[in-house]
C-alpha positions in Angstrom: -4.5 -22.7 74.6 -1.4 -20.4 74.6 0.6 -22.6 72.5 -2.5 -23.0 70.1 -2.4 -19.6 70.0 0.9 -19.1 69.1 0.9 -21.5 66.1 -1.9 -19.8 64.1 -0.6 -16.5 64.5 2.9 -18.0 63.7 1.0 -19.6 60.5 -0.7 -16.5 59.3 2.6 -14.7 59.3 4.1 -16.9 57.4 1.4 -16.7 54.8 1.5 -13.2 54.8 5.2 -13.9 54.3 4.7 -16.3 51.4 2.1 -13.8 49.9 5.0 -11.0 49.6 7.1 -13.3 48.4 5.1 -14.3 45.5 4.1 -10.7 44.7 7.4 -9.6 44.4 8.4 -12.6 42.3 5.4 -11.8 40.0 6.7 -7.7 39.8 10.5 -8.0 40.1 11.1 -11.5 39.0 11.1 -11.1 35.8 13.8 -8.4 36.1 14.6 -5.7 34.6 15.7 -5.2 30.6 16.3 -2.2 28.2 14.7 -1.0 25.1 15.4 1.9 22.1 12.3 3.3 20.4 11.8 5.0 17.7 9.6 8.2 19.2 7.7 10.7 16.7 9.2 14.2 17.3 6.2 16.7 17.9 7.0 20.5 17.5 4.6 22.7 19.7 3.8 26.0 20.1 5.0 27.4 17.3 3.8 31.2 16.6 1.4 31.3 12.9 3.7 33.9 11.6 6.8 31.8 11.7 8.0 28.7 9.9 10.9 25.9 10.6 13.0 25.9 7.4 15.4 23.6 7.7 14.6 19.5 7.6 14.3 18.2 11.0 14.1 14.3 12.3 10.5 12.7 12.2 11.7 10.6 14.6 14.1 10.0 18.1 15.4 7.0 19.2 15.2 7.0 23.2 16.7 4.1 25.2 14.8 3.1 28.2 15.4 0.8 31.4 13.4 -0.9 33.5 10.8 -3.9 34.0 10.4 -6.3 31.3 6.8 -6.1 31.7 6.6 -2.4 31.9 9.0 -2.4 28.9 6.5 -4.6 27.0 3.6 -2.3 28.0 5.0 0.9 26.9 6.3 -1.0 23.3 2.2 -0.9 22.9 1.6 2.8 24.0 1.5 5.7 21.4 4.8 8.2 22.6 5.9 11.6 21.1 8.7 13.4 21.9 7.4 17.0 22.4 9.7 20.5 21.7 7.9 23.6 22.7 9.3 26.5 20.7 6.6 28.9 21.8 9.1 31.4 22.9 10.3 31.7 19.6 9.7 35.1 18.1 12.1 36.3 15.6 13.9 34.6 13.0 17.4 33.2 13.3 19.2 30.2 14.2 18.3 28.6 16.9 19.1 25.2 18.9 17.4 23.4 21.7 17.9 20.5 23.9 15.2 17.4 24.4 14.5 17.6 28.0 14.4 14.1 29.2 11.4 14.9 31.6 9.3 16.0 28.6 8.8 11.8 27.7 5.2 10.3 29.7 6.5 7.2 30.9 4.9 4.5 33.5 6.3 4.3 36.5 8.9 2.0 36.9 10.6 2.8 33.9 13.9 5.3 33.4 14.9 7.2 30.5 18.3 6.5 29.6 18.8 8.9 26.9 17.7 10.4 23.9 19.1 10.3 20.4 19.6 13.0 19.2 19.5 14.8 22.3 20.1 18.8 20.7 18.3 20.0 17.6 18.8 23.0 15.4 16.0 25.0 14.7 16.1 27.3 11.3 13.0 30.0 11.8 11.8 32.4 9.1 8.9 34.7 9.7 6.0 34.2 7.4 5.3 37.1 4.4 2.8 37.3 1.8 4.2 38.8 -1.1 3.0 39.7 -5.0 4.7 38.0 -7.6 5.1 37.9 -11.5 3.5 35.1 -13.2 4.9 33.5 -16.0 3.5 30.6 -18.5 5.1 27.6 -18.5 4.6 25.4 -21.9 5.7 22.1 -22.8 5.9 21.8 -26.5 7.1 19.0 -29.0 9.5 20.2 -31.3 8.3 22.0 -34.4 5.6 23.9 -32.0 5.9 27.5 -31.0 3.4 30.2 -28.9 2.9 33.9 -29.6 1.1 36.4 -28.7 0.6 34.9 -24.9 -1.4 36.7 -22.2 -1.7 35.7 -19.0 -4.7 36.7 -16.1 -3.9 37.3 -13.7 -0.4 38.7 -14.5 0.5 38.5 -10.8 -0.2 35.8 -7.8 0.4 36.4 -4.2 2.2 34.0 -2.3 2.6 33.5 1.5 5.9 31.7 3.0 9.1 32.3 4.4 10.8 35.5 3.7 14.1 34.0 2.5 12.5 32.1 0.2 10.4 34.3 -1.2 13.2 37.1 -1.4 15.1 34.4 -3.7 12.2 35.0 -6.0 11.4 37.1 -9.9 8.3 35.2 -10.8 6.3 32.3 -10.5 5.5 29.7 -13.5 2.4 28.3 -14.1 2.2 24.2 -13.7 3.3 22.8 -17.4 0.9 23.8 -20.3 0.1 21.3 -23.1 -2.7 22.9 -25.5 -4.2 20.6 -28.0 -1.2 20.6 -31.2 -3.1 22.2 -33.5 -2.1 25.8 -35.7 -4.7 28.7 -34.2 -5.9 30.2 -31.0 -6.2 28.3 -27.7 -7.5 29.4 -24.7 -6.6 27.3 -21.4 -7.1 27.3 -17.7 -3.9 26.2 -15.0 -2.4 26.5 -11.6 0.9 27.6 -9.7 3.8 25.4 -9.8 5.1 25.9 -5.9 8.8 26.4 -6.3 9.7 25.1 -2.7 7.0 22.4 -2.0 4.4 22.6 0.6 6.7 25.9 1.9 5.1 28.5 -0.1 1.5 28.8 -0.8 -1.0 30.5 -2.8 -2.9 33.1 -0.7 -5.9 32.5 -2.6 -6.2 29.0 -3.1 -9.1 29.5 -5.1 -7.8 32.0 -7.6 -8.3 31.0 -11.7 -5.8 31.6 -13.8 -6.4 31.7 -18.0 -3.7 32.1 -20.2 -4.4 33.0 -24.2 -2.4 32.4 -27.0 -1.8 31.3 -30.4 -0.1 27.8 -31.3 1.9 27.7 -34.5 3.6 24.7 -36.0 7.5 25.6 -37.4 7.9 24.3 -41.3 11.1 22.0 -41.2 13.7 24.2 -43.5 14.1 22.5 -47.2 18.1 21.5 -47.3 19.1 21.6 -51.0 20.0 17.8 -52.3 23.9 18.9 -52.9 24.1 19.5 -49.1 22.7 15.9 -48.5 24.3 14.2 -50.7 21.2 13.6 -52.8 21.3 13.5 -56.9 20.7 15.8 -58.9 
């Protein structure tokens, strides 16, 4: 009976041993790989009265170790690489460094480093400032405008200070009245001169500009100039 005993509990051990065995073939056996993704960079916090001038990266590339299957698994799963620039509250320069810990991973998986690791912040506070507007036609040759008005004369913009500092005026988006001689009356928008950086204030705002089109006679050249008979 004791030596009956002793063989089953000998034989459940060593299934318990065989069990472990093939778990940790199943997990580790595979073993472990590396992979570089390309990670969205998110920029959080940032206060509504100041802007990021400057171009930065869409994208990081981060090299991660570990399990292949892991590695698989997080191919699959939707990373960003957060900055939190909350702190930021004057404008200036300024640089940070991507903080490893700041990338969700799975457990079993290491961050191995992040490309590029440091990136340069350019802040501007955000103004709202009036400006000048002017018309902005596009004519064939032979065609010429007088006697333009303009209403609103002046727009107000909101964007960053520097580049709205850089600015005497804003031009309409290009105006192309009907070619014909007389008065024309037309409505149009605000070119942006910097993109999706500056704004109008009122988005909503209509402006009309009035004029009159004339068509330029062609000057007569005498027929001795061109070589013409007389």
């Amino acid at each position: 009976m004791v030596l009956m005993g002793f063989l089953r509990s000998y034989k459940l051990h060593l299934w318990a041993m065989i069990i472990s065995v093939a778990l940790w073939l199943q997990v580790h056996g595979q073993g472990e790989g590396s992979a570089s993704l390309e990670v969205p960079l998110q920029v959080e916090g940032l206060p509504a009265d100041m802007v990021i001038v400057n171009d930065l990266p869409d994208h990081v590339r981060v090299t991660v170790k570990g399990l292949q299957s892991r590695l698989k698994d997080l191919r699959q799963k939707a990373l960003t690489m957060p900055l939190d620039v909350s702190d930021i509250t004057t404008p200036g320069v300024v640089a940070r460094s991507l903080q490893l810990t700041a990338l969700a991973v799975p457990a079993g998986v290491r961050i191995e480093k992040v490309q590029p690791d440091r990136i340069e912040l350019q802040v501007d506070r955000v103004i709202t400032r009036s400006m000048p507007l002017h018309a902005h036609f596009e004519l064939p040759e032979g065609w010429k405008v007088r006697l333009v008005s303009i209403v609103p004369i002046e727009v107000e913009l909101a964007g960053p200070e520097v580049w709205l500092d850089s600015l005497s005026k804003v031009e309409t988006t290009p105006i192309r009245p009907e070619l014909k001689n007389g008065l024309f009356r037309v409505k149009t928008g605000v070119e942006s001169p910097s993109g999706k950086a500056i704004r109008l204030v009122d988005s909503k705002v209509e402006i009309e500009v009035k004029g009159e089109l004339l068509q330029i006679e062609a000057p007569v050249i005498p027929n001795d100039l061109t070589g013409g008979k007389k």
